[in-house]
C-alpha positions in Angstrom: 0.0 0.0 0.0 2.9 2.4 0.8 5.0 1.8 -2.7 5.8 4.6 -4.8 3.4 5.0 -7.3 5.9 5.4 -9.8 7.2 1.8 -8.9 7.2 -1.0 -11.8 9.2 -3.9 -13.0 11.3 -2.8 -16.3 10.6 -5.9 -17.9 6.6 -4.8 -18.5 5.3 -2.9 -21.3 5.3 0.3 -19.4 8.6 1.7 -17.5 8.7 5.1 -16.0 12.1 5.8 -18.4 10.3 4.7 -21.3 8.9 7.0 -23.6 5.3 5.1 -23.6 5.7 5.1 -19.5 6.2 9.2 -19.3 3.2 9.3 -21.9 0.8 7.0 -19.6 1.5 9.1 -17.0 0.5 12.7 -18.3 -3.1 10.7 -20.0 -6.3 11.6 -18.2 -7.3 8.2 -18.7 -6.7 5.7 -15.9 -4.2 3.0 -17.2 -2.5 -0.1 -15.5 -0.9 -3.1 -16.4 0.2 -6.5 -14.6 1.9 -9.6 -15.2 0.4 -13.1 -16.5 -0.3 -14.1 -12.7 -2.4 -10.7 -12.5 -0.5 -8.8 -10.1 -0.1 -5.4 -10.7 3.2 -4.3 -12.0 2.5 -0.6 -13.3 -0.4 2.4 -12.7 -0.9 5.8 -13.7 -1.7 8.7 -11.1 -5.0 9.0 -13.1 -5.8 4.9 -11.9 -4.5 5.8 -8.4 -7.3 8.9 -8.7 -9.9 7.1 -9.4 -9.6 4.2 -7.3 -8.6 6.4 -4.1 -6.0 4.2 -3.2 -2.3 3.5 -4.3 -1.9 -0.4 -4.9 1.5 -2.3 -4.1 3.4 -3.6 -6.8 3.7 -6.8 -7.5 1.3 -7.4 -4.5 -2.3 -6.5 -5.6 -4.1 -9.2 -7.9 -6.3 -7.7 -11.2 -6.9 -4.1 -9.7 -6.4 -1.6 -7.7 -9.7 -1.0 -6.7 -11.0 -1.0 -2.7 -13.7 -3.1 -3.4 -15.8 -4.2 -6.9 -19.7 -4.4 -7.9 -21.4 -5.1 -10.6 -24.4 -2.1 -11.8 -26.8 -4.5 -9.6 -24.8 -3.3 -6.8 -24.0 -6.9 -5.4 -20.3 -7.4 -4.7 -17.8 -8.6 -7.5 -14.9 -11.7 -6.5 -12.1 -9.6 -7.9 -11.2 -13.1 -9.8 -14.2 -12.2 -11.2 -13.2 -8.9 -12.8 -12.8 -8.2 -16.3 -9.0 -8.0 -16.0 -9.3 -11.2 -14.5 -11.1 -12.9 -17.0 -8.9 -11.0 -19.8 -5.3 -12.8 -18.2 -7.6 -16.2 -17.4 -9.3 -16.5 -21.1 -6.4 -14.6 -22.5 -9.2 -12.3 -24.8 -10.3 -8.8 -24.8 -12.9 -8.2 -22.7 -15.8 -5.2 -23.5 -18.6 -4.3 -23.2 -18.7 -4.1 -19.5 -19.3 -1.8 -16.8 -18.2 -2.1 -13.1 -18.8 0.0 -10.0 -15.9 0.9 -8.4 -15.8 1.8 -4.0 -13.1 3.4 -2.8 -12.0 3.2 0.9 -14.2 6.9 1.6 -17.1 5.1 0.6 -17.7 7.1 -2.4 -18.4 5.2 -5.5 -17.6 5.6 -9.5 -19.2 4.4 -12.4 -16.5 2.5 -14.6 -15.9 0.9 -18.3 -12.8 -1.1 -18.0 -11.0 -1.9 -21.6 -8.5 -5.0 -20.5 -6.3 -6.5 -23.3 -3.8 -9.5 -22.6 0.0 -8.7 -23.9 1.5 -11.4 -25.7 5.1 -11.4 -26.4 6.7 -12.8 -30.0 6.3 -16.2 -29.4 2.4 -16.0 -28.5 3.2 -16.4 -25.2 1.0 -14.2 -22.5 3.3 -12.3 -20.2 0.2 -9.9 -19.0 -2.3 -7.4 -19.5 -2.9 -3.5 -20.1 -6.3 -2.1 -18.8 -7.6 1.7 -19.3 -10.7 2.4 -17.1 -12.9 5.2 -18.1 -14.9 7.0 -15.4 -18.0 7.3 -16.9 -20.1 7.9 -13.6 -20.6 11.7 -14.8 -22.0 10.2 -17.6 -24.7 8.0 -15.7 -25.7 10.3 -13.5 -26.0 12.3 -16.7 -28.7 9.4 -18.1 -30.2 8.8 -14.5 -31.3 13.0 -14.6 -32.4 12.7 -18.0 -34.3 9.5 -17.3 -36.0 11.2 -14.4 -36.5 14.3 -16.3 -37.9 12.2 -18.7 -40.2 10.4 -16.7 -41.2 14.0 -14.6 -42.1 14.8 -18.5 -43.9 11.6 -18.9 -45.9 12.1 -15.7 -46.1 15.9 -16.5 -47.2 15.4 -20.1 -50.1 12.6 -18.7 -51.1 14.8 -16.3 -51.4 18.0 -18.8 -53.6 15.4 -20.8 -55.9 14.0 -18.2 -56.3 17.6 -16.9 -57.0 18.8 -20.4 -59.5 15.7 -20.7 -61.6 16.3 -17.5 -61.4 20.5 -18.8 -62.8 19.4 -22.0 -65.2 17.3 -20.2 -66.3 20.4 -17.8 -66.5 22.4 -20.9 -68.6 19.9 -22.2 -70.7 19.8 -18.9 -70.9 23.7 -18.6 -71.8 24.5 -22.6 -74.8 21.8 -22.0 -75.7 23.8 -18.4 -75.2 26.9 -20.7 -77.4 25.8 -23.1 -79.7 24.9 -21.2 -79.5 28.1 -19.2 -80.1 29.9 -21.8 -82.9 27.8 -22.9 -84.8 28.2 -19.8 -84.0 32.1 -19.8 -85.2 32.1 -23.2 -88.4 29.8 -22.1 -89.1 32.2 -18.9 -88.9 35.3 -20.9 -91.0 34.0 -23.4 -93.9 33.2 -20.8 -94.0 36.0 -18.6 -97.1 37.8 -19.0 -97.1 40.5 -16.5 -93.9 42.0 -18.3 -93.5 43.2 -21.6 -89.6 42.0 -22.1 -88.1 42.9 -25.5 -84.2 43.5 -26.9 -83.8 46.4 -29.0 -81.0 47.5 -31.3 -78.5 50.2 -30.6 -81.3 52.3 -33.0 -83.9 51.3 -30.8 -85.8 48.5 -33.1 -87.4 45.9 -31.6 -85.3 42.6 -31.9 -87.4 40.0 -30.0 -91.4 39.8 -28.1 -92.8 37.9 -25.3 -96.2 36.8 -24.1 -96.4 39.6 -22.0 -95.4 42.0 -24.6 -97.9 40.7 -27.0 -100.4 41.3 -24.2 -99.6 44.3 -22.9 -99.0 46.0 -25.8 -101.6 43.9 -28.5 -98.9 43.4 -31.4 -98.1 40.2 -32.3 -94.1 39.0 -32.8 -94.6 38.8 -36.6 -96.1 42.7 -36.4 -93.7 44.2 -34.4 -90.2 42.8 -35.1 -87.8 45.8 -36.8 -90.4 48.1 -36.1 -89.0 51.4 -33.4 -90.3 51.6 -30.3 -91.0 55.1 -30.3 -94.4 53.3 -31.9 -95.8 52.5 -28.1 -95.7 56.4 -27.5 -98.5 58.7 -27.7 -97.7 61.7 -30.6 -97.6 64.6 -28.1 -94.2 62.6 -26.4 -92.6 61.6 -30.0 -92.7 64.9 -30.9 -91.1 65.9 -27.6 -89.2 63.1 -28.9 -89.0 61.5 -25.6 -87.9 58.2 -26.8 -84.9 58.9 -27.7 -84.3 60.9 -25.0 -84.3 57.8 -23.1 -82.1 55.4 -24.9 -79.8 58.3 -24.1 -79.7 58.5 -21.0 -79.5 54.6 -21.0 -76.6 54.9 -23.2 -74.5 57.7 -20.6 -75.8 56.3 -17.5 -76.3 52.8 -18.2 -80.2 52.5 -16.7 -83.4 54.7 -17.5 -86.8 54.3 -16.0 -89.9 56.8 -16.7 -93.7 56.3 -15.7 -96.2 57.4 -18.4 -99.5 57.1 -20.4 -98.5 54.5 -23.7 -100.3 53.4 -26.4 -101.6 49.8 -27.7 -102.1 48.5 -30.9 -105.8 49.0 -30.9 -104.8 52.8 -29.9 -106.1 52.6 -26.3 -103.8 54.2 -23.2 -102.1 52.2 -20.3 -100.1 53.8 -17.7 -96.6 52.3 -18.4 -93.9 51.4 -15.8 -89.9 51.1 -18.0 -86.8 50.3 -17.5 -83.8 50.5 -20.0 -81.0 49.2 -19.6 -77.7 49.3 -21.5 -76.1 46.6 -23.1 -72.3 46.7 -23.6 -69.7 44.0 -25.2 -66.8 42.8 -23.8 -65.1 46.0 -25.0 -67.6 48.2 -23.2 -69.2 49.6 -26.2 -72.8 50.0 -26.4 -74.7 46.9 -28.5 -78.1 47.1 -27.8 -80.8 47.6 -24.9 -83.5 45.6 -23.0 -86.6 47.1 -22.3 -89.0 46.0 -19.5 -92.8 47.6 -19.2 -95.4 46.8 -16.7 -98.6 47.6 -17.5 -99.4 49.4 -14.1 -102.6 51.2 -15.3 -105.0 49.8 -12.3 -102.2 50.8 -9.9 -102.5 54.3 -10.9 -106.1 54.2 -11.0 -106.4 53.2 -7.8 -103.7 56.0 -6.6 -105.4 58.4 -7.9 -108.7 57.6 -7.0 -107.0 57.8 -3.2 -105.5 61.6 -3.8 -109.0 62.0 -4.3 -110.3 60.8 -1.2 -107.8 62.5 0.6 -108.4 65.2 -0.6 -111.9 65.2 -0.2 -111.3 63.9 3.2 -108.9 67.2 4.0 -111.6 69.4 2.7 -114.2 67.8 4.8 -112.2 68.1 7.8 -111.2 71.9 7.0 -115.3 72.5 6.7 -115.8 70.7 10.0 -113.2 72.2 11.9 -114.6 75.4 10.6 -117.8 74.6 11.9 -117.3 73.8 14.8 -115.0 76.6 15.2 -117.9 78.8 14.2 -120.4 76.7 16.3 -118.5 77.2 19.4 -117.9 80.7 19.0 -121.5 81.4 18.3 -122.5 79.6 21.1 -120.5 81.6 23.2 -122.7 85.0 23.7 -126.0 82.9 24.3 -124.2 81.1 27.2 -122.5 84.2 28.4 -126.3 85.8 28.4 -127.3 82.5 30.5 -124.7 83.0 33.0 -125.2 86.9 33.4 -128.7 86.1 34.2 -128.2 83.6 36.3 -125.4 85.3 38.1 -127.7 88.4 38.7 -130.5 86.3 40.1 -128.1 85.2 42.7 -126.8 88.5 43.3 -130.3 90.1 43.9 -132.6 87.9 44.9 -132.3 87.6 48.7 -135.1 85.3 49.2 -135.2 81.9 47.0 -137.2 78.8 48.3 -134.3 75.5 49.0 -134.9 74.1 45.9 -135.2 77.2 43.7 -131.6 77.2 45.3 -130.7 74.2 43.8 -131.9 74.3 40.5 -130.2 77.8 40.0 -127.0 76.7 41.3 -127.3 73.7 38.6 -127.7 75.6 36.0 -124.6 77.7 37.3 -122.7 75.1 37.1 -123.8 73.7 34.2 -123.3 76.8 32.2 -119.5 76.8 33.8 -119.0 73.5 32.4 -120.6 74.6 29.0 -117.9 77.0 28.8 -115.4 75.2 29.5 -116.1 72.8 26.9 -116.6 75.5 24.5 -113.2 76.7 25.1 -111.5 72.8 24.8 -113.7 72.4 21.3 -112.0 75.9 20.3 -109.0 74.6 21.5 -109.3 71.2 19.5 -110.4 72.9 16.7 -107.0 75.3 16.8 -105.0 72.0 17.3 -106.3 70.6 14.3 -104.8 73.0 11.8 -101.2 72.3 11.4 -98.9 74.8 10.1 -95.6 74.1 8.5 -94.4 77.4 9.8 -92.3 75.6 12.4 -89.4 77.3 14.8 -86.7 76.5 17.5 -88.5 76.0 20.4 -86.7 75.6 24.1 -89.0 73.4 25.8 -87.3 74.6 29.4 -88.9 78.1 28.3 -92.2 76.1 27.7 -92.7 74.2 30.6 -91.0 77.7 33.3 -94.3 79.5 31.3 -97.1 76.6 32.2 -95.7 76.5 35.4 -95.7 80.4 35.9 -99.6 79.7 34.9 -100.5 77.2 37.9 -97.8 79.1 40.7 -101.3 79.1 42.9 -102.3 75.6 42.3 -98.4 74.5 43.3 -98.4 76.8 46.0 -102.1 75.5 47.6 -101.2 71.5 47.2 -97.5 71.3 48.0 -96.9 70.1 44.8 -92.8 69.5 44.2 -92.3 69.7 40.3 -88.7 68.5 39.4 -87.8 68.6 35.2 -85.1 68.1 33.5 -83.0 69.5 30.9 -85.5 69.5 27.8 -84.3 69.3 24.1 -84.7 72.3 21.7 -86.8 71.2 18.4 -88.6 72.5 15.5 -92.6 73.1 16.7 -95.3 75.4 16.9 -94.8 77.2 20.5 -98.3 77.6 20.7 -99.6 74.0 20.5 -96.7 72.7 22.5 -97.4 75.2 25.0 -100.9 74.1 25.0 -99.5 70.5 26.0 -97.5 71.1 28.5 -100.7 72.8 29.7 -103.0 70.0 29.7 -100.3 67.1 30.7 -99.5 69.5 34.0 -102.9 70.7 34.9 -104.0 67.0 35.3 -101.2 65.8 36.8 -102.3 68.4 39.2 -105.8 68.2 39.1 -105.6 64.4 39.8 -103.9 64.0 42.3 -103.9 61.4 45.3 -105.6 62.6 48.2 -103.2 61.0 51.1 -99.9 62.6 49.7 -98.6 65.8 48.3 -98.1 66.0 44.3 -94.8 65.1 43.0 -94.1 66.2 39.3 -91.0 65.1 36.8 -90.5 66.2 33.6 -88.0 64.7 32.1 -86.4 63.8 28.2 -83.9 61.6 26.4 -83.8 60.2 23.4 -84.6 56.4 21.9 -83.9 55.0 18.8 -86.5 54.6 16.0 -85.8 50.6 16.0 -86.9 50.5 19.6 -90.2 51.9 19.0 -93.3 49.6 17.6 -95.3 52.5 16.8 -93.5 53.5 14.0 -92.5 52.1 10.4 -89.8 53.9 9.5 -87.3 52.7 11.8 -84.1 55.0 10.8 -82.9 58.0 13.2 -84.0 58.5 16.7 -86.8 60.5 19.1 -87.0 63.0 21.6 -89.0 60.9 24.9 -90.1 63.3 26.8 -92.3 62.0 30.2 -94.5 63.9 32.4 -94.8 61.6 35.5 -97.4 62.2 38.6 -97.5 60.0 41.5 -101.8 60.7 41.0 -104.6 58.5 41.4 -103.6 56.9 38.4 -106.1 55.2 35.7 -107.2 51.7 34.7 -104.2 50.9 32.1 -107.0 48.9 30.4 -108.3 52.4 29.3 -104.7 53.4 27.9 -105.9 53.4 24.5 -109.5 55.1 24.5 -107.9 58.2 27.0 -107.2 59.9 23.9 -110.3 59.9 21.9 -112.7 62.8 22.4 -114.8 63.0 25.3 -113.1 60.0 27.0 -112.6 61.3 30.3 -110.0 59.6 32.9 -112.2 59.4 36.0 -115.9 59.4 36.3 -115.7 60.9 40.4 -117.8 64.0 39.9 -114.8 65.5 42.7 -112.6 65.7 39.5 -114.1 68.4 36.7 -113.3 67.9 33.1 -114.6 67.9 29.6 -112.5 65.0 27.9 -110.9 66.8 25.2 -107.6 67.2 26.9 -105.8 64.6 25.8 -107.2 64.6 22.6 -105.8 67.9 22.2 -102.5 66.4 23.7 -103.0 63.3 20.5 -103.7 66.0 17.9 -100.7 68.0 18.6 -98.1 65.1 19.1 -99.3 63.9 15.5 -98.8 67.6 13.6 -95.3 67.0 14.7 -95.1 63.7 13.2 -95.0 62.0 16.8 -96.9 59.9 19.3 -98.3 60.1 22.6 -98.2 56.6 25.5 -99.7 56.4 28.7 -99.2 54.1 31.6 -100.4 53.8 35.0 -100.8 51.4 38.2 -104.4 52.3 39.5 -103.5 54.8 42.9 -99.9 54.9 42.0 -99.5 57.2 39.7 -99.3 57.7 35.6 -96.6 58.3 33.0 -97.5 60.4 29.5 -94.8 59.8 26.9 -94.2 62.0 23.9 -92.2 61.0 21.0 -91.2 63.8 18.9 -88.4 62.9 15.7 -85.1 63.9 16.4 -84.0 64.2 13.0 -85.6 67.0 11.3 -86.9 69.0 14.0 
């Protein structure tokens, strides 16, 4: 193992002083020769490379090679090798391929040439071998095999996935199709729409049922004709159907309401919507057009602006009736109570019951008045102006209170309110609510404590509120609370309506138009009114005013 590479017997082919020896050295090739018994008597530094190792002369058998497979990978007898079998058959041996190991473990991919020497008398006195390292060259074939399969595998997957595409292609053009069928179908058979396609021009392209039937032409009749032909004269001239496929065209959608024209030249009152259609370029192609015929819609709209207004005249010549009742019933009953007043005043002597009936009538003149004045009242409350201003409800409520200093002063009553919003109203009528809310708080209270008032607001969202549609923005609450002889919470929803009075105890006056008043107001302001109550306990009056707006 330790001999000089260099070392070889002169009496081989190959001696370091020859001139073939100093040429085997300087080839890349790996070349080595031994004797007839196969021991090795000369290398090259290129053998010594390749097997990783430097042999001993005259010591190693066949090769200088750590150990030998075959390309199965199973180990090789190294009288097994083809230099072996070159010296021991005495042939050339090709055609072969060995795997050489060196002593680092690595390993080298190897085509040995071996070619017995024979000197002149036929005699074999050795062998020369060249090994060629072709491992660069395997590995070379094993990447390209792999590439090749990767290829293989890429290439059948490219084709099954362009299969099953073609077969989803396949599967979506027949959903398409049918898609479009049904589309086609369901246009076809609606009735309540008129659904057509128009060119760019605006001529009809296809028809429906509900075309036909809306408009009376038939597909055969109408096809290529404009559309402009479903408009009365007065609007072609105006030449409003163009108009519209413009506006379709710039902003993509036009819709108009308006009187149209069927074949047999009667009117419907047409409902239409055109719409743009664009290519993938986003230039205009065509348009759809849908039309409902909405001719008893409108007849029934209008025929309700009639009632209404019919119903707001009515109501403007009641409310000046009564106004005009009230007030003209005013100077007979003030006659009624001068008399009867001066009859009291003079009249020293009455019998008992001339007593009586003259203080009835007193007092039933008094509460005459009083329910002239509410009626008056009631009547005022019923107009609704849309004059409205910036009303501070603290100001409101300091001027009612101002109004009933006696009353507050007499019962003990403690009034505690609360910082109260500002909002759009008519002073007047809210004045006149505070008014009424206050004066029965006060009127009916509980005869075993001292009135306790609280006036108080915040505000509530529309969503929380049951009484109202429109459930966007929020309300002013504002709640007049009495620890009063309360009411029957079964009456919560008849305390509003005229005449309904709270209490029948004669010991509490009243005409039952307060609250109504209260109702009337709350609703010019676009609110509502809520009342609660625990019989003895007290009651609660809620107002809901919109925040937004006022």
């Amino acid at each position: 193992m330790g001999t000089n590479m260099n070392s070889q017997y002169t009496d081989q082919p190959f001696s370091e002083n020859s001139a073939y020896g100093e040429i085997i050295q300087k080839l890349y090739a790996a070349v080595y020769s031994t004797d007839a018994n196969g021991l090795i008597t000369y290398y090259n530094k290129a053998a010594a490379e390749l097997w990783g190792r430097e042999p001993e002369i005259g010591k190693d058998l066949w090769c200088g090679s750590w150990k030998i497979f075959d390309t199965r990978g199973e180990v090789l007898p190294l009288d097994s090798c083809p230099m072996a079998i070159a010296l021991r058959e005495g042939r050339e041996v090709k055609g072969v391929e060995i795997i050489v190991e060196r002593p680092d473990g690595s390993r080298r991919n190897v085509a040995p040439f071996p070619r017995p020497v024979f000197d002149e008398t036929g005699i074999l006195t050795g062998a020369v071998n060249m090994l060629v390292d072709i491992t660069d060259l395997r590995e070379a074939e094993a990447e390209l095999r792999k590439k090749e399969e990767n290829s293989r595998l890429l290439v059948a997957s490219l084709e099954k996935n362009a299969e099953q595409q073609a077969e989803e292609l396949l599967r979506r053009n027949i959903e398409l199709k049918k898609s479009e069928e049904r589309y086609h179908k369901m246009i076809e058979e609606v009735e309540d729409y008129a659904i057509l396609l128009m060119s760019r021009e605006g001529f009809v392209q296809n028809w429906n049922k509900g075309a036909e039937k809306i408009k009376g032409y038939r597909e055969d009749e109408i096809i290529g004709k404009h559309f402009s032909i479903f408009y009365l004269p007065e609007d072609r001239e105006q030449r409003l159907p163009w108009k519209l496929l413009a506006a379709a065209e710039n902003y993509g959608k036009a819709m108009q309401e308006g009187w149209r024209v069927r074949k047999n030249g009667t009117r419907f009152w047409g409902s239409i919507v055109i719409t743009a259609l664009h290519n993938d370029a986003g230039d205009v192609i065509g348009f759809s057009k849908v039309t409902r015929d909405l001719t008893e819609k409108k007849a029934a709209e209008d025929k309700i602006r009639k009632y209404a207004a019919e119903l707001e005249f009515q109501n403007r010549e009641l409310e000046q009736f009564a106004y005009a009742a009230a007030h003209d019933m005013k100077e007979p009953l003030r006659k009624i109570q001068f008399y009867n007043n001066y009859i009291t005043e003079n009249t020293a002597q009455l019998p008992e019951k001339m007593r009586d009936f003259l203080y009835r009538s007193t007092t039933a003149a008094a509460r005459m008045q009083r329910l002239i004045d509410d009626l008056l009242t009631y009547s005022k409350a019923s107009s609704f102006s849309q004059d409205l201003t910036l009303v501070n409800l603290n100001d409101i409520v300091s001027t009612v209170l101002l109004t009933h200093h006696d009353s507050i002063e007499r019962t003990g009553a403690v009034i505690e309110c609360g910082q109260l919003p500002v909002i759009k109203a008519m002073p007047y009528q809210f004045n006149q609510l505070f008014e009424n809310l206050i004066s029965n708080s006060l009127k009916y209270q509980h005869p075993d404590r001292e009135p306790r008032i609280r006036i108080a607001a915040s505000l509530v969202p529309g969503s929380e509120l049951k009484e109202i549609k429109e459930v966007d923005g929020t309300y002013h609450k504002i709640t007049v609370t009495d620890n009063g002889i309360g009411f029957d919470t079964s009456y919560s929803g008849k305390i509003f309506d005229l005449f309904q009075r709270l209490h029948d105890d004669p010991n509490y006056s009243g005409t039952g138009i307060g609250l109504a008043i209260c109702k009337k107001i709350v609703q010019n302001h676009q609110g509502f009114i809520r009342a609660s109550s625990l019989p003895h306990q007290g009651a609660e009056f809620a107002v809901y005013i919109p925040g937004a707006g006022y």
